[in-house]
Each structure stands twice: as structure tokens, then as C-alpha cells.
N, C-alpha and C positions, 0 to 999 in steps of 0.2 A: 345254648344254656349250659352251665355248670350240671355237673352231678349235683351240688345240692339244691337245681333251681334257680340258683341266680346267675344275672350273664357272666361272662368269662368280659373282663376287658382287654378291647382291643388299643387302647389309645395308643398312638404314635407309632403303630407297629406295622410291618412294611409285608405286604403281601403281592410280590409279582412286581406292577410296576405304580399299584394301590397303597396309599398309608392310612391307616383309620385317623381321622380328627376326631370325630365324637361321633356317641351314640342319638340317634334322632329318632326313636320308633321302635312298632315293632312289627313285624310283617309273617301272618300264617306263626304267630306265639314266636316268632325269633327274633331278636335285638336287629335294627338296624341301623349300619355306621353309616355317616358321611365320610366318601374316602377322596382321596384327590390323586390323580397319577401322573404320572410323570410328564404327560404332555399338558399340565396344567388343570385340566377339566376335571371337574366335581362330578360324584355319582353315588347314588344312596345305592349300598350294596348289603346283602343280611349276612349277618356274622356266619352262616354256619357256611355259606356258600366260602368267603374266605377262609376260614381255617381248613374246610374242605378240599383248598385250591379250584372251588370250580368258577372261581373269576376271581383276576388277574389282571384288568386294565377295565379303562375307561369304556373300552369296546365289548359285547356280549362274545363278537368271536374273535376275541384274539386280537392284542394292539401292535401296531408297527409305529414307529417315528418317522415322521412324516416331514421336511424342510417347513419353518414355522410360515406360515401363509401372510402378505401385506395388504392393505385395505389400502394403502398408498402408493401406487405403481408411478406416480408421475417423482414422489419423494425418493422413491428407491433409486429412479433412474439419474436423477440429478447430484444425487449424493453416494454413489456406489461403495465407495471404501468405507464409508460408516457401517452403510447396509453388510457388508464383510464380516464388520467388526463385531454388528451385534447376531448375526448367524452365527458366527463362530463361539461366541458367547451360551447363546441357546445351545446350540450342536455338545461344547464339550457339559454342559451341565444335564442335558437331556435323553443326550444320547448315548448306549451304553457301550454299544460299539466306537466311540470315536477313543482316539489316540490318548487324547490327555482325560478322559471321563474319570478317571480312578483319581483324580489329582483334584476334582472338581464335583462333578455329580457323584461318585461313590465315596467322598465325606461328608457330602452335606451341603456343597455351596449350590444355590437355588441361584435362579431369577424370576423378582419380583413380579406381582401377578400383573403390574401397570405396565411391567416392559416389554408384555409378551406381545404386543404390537409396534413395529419399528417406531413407527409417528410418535408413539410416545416416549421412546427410547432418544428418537432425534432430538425433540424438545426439551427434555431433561439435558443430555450431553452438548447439545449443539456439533457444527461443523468439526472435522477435526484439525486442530492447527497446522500440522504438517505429516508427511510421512513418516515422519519417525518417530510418530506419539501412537501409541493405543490404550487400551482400556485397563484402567488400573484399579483394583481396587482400596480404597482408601476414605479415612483413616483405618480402618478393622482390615488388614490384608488376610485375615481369616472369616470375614463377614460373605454378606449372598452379593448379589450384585443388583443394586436399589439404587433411586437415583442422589441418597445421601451418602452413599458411601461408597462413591467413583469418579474416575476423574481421568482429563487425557494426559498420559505420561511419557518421559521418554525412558530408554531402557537405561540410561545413569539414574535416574529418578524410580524407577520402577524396583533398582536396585537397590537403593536404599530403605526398600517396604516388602523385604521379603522374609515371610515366618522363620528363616535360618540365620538371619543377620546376628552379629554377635554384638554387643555393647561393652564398651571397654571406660575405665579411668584412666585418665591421661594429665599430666599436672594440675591435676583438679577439674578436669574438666571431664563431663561425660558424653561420648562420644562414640558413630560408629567404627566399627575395626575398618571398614574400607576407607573411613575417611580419613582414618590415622595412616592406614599404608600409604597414601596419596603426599602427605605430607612429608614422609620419612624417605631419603635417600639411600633404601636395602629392596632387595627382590623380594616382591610381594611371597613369592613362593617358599621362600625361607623362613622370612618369618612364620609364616603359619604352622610351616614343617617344626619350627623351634617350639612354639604353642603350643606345637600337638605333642611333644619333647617333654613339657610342663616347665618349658622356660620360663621366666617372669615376662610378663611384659616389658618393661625395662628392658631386662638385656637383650630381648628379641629383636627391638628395633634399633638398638645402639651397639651389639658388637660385630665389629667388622666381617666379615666375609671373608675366607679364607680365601685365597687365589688358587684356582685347580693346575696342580702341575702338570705339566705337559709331558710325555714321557717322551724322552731322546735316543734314538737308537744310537748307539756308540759304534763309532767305524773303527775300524783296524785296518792298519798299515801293514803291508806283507813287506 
């Protein structure tokens, strides 16, 4: 409760590995949130306990991440590089020790509550076409990962849908900058260096390249 009596809200606010969604109650005179944590699972928790920090997950003592569990062991086994695809999925968004979690779970990006079972992950995505496709988000390459807005990619493709991509005009036409380099007969690397110069576009892809002189040692004659 507030000093003046009324609750304090907690809406959307992250306590541990707890977010409050709303308030549901009230328990021994104290508001209580519905929180959901990081391992997916819902748990009515009393506000003073969380501002208090005396909970902190889904667990009364203390949560650990645990590899997400499958109800379909015959699926996993028939289909392993999906099953890969969507652990690894779960992993960087849930887990806070993994590699890429700051690039995924510490901005924001989720996975949906349907896909926290592989079976329903497999059904939504289906087989993956080949080795060189994985899981891309799309169209929103900012969005959570749901089964409307993903798709199996390759990394040309995947490249084309990534939050740093730059959009360029090109004799009227609008386009991305990688697919303009592709077309243009200059080292990608230059141009960009010229861009970053504040060349025009224009003359970044059209003036020639200087040829690097080679340096010649001059001999002498005795």
C-alpha cells in the first residue's frame, strides 16, 4: 500500500525474473499482482513481497532455467534440427546467461505462450526446408517470435530483414543498400566507407576506384 493508502502500481514492472500484469486481489489487506516469469508460468504474488524482493520467480525458493521440457519425444526425435532450432530460440530469449540473451530476452523479444511446447512450434513452422534455413523473424524483425510472424530463412534472406538494414533511392526506385551494392561493379567496402564520408549516393557507386600504387624499390647500379 501507498503512504496514502492506496496501492502503489505495479503494472509491467519487472521484479527478478517476475513482471506484474495486473492486480487480482488482495491478500492479509495487501494488493495482489498476477506476475508471469520468465519461464513462462503465472503466479499470484502480494505486492509488498515484490517490492520487498522477497520473491523473485515463479519458485517460492529461488528459480533456475531449466532446458524447456517436450510432451513429444517421438517428434523430437524424428525431427532433431527443428527441435535445435526452437531450444535455441527458448534458450536466447529465456535464458539470461546465454550468449545472445541481451540481443533477445533483455529487449523484449518473447516467445509466445503456444510455442512453449515444441508440437506446437513444429505445427505452426513445419519441417525445415534445408540446412541453410533457420528461423527468422518476420515481417516485424523487431516483433516476439509467434507463429505469425516467422518464417524459414536463408542467411541472404535473413539479411535482408535485419533492424540495421539501410534503404536507399536509386533512379527512382527504392531499394535496399545491399541490393544496390550487388548490382553495382565497386567494392562493397568502399562504398560504404565513401557513405560514411557523406558522399552522395551517386557518386559513391559510380566513381572509379583509384588503383593502389605499388611501391618500387629503385636499384642502383655501382
Amino acid at each position: 500500500m501507498g503512504a496514502n493508502g492506496s496501492f502503489v502500481d505495479l503494472t509491467g514492472k519487472l521484479f527478478g525474473n517476475l513482471t506484474a500484469l495486473s492486480r487480482v486481489g488482495y491478500a492479509s489487506r495487501n494488493p495482489t499482482w498476477l506476475c508471469r516469469c520468465t519461464c513462462g508460468q503465472e503466479v499470484v504474488v502480494r505486492g509488498d513481497r515484490l517490492r520487498g524482493g522477497l520473491r523473485k520467480s515463479c519458485a517460492r525458493h529461488g528459480h533456475f532455467w531449466r532446458p524447456p521440457t517436450v510432451r513429444s519425444p517421438g517428434l523430437t526425435l524424428r525431427y532433431p534440427a527443428e527441435y535445435k532450432v526452437w531450444r535455441g530460440m527458448r534458450e536466447r530469449c529465456e535464458r539470461k546467461n546465454n550468449a545472445s540473451y541481451s540481443k533477445y530476452g533483455g529487449i523484449g523479444v518473447r516467445v509466445c505462450a503456444f510455442w512453449k511446447e515444441f508440437k506446437n512450434f513444429f505445427e505452426s513452422m513445419g519441417p525445415r526446408p534445408s540446412p541453410a534455413h533457420s528461423i527468422d523473424r518476420y515481417p516485424d524483425c523487431r516483433g516476439n517470435y509467434e507463429p505469425l510472424n516467422c518464417r524459414w530463412a536463408t542467411k541472404d534472406e535473413q539479411k535482408r530483414n535485419m533492424r540495421n538494414n539501410v534503404w536507399v533511392e536509386h533512379e527512382g526506385e527504392r531499394l535496399l543498400l545491399i541490393d544496390l551494392l550487388e548490382r553495382v561493379h565497386i567494392n562493397k567496402t568502399v562504398v560504404r566507407s565513401r557513405l560514411n564520408q557523406s558522399w552522395s549516393l551517386a557518386d559513391a557507386i559510380t566513381v572509379p576506384v583509384r588503383p593502389k600504387l605499388k611501391n618500387k624499390k629503385l636499384r642502383f647500379s655501382q
